[in-house]
C-alpha positions as CSV (number, residue, x, y, z in Angstrom):
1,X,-6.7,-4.2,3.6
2,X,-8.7,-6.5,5.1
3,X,-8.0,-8.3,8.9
4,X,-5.5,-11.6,7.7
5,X,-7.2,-14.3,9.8
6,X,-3.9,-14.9,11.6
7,X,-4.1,-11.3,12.8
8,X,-7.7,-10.5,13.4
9,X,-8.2,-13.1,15.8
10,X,-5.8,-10.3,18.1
11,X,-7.5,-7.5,17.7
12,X,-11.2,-6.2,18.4
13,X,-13.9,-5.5,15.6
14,X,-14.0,-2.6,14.4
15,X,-16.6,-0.6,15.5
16,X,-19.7,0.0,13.5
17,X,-19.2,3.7,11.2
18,X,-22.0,5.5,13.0
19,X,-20.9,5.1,16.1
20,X,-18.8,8.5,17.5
21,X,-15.1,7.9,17.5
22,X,-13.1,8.6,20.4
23,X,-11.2,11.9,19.8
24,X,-7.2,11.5,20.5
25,X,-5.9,14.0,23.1
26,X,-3.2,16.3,23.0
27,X,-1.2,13.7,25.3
28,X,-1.6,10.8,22.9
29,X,-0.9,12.8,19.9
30,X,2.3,13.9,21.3
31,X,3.1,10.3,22.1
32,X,2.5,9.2,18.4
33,X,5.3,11.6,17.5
34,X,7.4,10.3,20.1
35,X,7.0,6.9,18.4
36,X,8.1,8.0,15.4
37,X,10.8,10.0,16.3
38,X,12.6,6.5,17.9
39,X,11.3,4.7,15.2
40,X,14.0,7.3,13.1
41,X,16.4,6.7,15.3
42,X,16.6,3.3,15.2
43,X,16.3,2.9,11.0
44,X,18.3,5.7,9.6
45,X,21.6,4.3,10.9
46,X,20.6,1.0,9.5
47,X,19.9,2.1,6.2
48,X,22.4,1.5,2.9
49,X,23.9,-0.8,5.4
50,X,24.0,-4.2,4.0
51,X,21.5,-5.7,6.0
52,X,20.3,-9.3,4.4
53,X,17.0,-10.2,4.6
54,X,14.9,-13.5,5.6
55,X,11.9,-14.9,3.6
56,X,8.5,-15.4,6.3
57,X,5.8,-17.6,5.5
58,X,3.9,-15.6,4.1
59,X,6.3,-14.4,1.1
60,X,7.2,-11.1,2.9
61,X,10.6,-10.4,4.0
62,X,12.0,-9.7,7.3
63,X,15.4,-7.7,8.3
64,X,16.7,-7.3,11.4
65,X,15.8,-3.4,11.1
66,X,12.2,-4.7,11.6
67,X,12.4,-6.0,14.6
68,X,14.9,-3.7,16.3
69,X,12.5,-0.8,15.0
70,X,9.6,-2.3,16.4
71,X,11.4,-3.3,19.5
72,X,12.1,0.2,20.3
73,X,8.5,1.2,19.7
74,X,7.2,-1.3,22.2
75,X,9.5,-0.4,24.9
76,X,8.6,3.1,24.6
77,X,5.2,2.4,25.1
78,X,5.9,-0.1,28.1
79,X,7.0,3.1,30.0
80,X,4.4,5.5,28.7
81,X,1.6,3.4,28.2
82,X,1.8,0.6,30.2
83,X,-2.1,0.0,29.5
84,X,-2.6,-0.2,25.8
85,X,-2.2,-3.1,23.6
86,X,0.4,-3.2,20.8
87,X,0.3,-5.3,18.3
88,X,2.8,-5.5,15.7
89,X,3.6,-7.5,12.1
90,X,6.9,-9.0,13.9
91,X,6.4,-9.7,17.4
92,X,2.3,-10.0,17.8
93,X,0.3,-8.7,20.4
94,X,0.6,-8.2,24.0
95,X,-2.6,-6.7,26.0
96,X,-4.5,-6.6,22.4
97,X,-8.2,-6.7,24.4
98,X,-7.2,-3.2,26.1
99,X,-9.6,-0.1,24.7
100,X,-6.8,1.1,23.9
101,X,-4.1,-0.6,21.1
102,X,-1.3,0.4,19.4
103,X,-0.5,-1.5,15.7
104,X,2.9,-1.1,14.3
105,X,4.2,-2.4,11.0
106,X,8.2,-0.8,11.8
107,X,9.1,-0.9,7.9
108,X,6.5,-1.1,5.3
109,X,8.4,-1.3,2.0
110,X,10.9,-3.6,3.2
111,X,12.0,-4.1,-0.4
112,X,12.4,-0.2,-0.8
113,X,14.5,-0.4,2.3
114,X,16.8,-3.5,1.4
115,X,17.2,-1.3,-2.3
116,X,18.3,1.7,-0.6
117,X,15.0,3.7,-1.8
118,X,13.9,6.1,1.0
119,X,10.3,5.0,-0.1
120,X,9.6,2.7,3.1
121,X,7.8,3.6,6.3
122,X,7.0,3.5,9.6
123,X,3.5,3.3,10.1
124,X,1.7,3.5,13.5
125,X,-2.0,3.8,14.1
126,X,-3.7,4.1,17.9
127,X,-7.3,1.7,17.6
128,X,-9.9,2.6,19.9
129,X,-12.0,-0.4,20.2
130,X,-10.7,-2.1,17.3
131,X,-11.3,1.1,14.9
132,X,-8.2,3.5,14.2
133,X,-8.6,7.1,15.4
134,X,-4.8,8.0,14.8
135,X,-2.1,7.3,12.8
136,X,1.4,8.3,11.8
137,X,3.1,7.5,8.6
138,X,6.8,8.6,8.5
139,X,9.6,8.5,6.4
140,X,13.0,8.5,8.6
141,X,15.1,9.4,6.0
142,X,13.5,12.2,4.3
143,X,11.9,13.6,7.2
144,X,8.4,13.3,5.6
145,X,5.8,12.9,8.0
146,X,2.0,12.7,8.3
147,X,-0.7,12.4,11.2
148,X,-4.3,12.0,11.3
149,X,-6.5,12.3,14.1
150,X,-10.1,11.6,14.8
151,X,-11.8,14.9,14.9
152,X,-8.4,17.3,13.5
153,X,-7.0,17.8,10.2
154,X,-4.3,15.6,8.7
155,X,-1.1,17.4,8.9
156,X,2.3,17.4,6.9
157,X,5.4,17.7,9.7
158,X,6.0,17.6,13.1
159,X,4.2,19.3,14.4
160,X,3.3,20.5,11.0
161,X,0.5,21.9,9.3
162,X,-3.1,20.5,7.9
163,X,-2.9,19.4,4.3
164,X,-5.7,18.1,2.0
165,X,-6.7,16.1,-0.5
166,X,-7.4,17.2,-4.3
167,X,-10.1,17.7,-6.2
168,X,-10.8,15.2,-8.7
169,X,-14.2,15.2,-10.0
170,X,-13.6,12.1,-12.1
171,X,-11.2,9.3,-13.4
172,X,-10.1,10.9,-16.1
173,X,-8.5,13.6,-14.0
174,X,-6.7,11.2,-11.7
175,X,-3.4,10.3,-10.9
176,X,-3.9,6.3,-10.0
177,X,-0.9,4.6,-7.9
178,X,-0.5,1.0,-6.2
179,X,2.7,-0.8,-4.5
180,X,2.7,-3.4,-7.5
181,X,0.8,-5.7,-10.1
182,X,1.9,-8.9,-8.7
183,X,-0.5,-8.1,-5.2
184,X,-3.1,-8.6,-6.9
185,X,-4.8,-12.2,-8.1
186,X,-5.6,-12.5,-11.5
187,X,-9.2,-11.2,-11.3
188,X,-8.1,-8.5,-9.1
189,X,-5.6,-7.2,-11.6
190,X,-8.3,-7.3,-14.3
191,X,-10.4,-5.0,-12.3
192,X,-7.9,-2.8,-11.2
193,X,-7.2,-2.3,-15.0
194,X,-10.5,-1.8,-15.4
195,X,-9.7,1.3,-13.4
196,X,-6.4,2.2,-14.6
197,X,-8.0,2.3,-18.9
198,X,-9.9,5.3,-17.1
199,X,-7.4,7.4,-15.5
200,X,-4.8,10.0,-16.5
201,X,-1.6,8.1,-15.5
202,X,-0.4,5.0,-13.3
203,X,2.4,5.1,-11.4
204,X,3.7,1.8,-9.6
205,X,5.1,1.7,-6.3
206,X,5.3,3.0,-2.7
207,X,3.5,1.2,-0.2
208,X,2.1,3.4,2.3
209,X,3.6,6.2,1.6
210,X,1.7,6.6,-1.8
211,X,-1.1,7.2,0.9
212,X,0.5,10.2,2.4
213,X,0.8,11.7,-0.9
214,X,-3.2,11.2,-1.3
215,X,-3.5,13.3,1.6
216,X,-1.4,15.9,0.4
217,X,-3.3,15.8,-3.1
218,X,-0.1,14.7,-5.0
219,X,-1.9,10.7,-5.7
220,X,-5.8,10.9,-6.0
221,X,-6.3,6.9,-5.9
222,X,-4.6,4.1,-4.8
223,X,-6.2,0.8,-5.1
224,X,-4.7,-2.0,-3.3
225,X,-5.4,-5.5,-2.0
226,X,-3.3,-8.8,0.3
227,X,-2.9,-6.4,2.8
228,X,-2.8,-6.6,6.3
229,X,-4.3,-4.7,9.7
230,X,-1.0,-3.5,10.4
231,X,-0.8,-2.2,6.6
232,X,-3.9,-0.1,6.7
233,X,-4.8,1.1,10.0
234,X,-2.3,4.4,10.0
235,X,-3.9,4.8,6.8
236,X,-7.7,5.1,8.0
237,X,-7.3,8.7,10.1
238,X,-4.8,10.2,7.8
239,X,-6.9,10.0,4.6
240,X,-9.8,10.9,6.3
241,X,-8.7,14.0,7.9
242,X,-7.1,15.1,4.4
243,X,-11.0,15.1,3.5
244,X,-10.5,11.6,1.5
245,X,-12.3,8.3,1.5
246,X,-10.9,5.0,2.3
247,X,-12.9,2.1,2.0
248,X,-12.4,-1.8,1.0
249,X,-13.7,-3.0,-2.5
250,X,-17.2,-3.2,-1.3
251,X,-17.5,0.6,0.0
252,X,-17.4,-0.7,3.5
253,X,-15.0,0.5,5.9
254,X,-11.4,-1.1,6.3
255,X,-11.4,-4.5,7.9
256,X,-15.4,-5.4,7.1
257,X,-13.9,-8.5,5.0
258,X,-10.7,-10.6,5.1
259,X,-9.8,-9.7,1.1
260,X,-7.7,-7.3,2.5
261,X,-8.3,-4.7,-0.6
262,X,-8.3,-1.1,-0.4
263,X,-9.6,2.1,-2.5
264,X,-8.3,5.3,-1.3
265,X,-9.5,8.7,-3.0
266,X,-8.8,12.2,-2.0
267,X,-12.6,13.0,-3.6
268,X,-15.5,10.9,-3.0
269,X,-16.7,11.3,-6.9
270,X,-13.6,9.7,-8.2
271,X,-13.7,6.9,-5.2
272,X,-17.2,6.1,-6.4
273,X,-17.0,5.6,-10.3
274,X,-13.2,2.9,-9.1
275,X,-15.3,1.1,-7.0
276,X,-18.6,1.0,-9.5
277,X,-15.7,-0.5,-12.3
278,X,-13.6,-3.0,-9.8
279,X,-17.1,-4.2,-9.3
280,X,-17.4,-5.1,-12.6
């Protein structure tokens, strides 16, 4: 989940690990929800609808529930937050030097959405000098919603309550899941096999909502790679206030490279012996 050079150049460097991270207020918290409650509002009449899809340049698709989604979001925070960056997988950045920026991906899963599978998200994540101290995965169709914080627990619901992460003292326990095998290049996919010989099951599918589930202690690893800031900066705050540990390939903290590859674990034993084996 490395910065895509076409997006980093938009948004800050992350700040180094050691340094404190800012702690979200109350305020900003509550405007995260607001997000994604118009975020819901804008989708759910748009699912099942019929709604085609264009191919970007990337290979990703577009619909027209993408941009209206993240439309919505960015006009919300024009009013509220007239001094934070956004920047978003559809319509880029505006204001993306400010302290303070917002990064929106308004349907992760668009495939799950154009198939009628309430599997897709919204994800939104507030960076802080280029390092995400709060994010917001929601599902607008089931209702399912998660938020992390800098300094609070990760919590289930709006306003919800703090969830966690399971114990997993070792691969064999674990329950592995990633979006699909055709993210990864070839030498990826041998390492993540690597990985997946060792666990107790795979499963296949759901984007960043299989990262949710880590922090409620339903998915105890997902290793992932291609992605994008947008993908994986929600993710950051919410596995880490589950008590997980969400790191690139290397160990290093989301971002450090341009690979754009992710290990998530809700335990830290299990996160080491995937990344020991993806490095061969």
């Amino acid at each position: 989940m490395g910065y895509a050079p076409a997006v980093a150049q938009h948004l800050p460097s992350p700040q180094a690990p050691a340094e404190a991270a800012m702690l979200p207020s109350d305020d900003l918290i509550a405007l995260a929800h607001r997000l994604a409650d118009r975020a819901g509002e804008v989708v759910r009449p748009l699912f099942r609808a019929g709604l085609t899809a264009e191919d970007k340049a990337d290979g990703s698709q577009v619909t027209r529930a993408d941009r209206a989604v993240e439309e919505a979001i960015r006009a919300l925070l024009a009013e509220a937050a007239p001094d934070h960056g956004v920047l978003g997988e559809e319509l880029g950045a505006r204001g993306a030097g400010a302290e303070l920026v917002w990064i929106v991906d308004p349907i992760d899963g668009t495939r799950a959405f154009l198939t009628g599978k309430p599997l897709f998200t919204t994800l939104i994540a507030l960076a802080h000098r280029g390092r995400p101290v709060l994010g917001v995965i929601v599902q607008p169709i089931t209702g399912d919603r998660w938020v992390g914080a800098a300094g609070r627990p990760t919590r289930f619901g709006s306003p919800g309550s703090p969830v966690s992460t399971r114990a997993c003292a070792s691969l064999a326990e674990a329950r592995l899941s990633s979006t699909g095998p055709q993210y990864f290049s070839a030498a990826e996919l041998r390492a993540f096999e690597r990985v997946a010989a060792r666990v107790s099951f795979t499963s296949w599918g759901g984007d960043g909502y299989q990262y949710g589930l880590v922090a409620s202690g339903s998915v105890d690893l997902v290793i992932e790679s291609g992605l994008k800031v947008h993908d994986w900066s929600a993710l950051v705050p919410i596995v880490a206030g589950a008590g997980g540990v969400i790191t690139d390939w290397q160990g290093r903290p989301p971002g450090t490279g341009d690979a754009g590859d992710i290990v998530a674990a809700g335990d830290a034993r299990c996160h080491a012996e995937a990344l020991a084996l993806l490095g061969g």
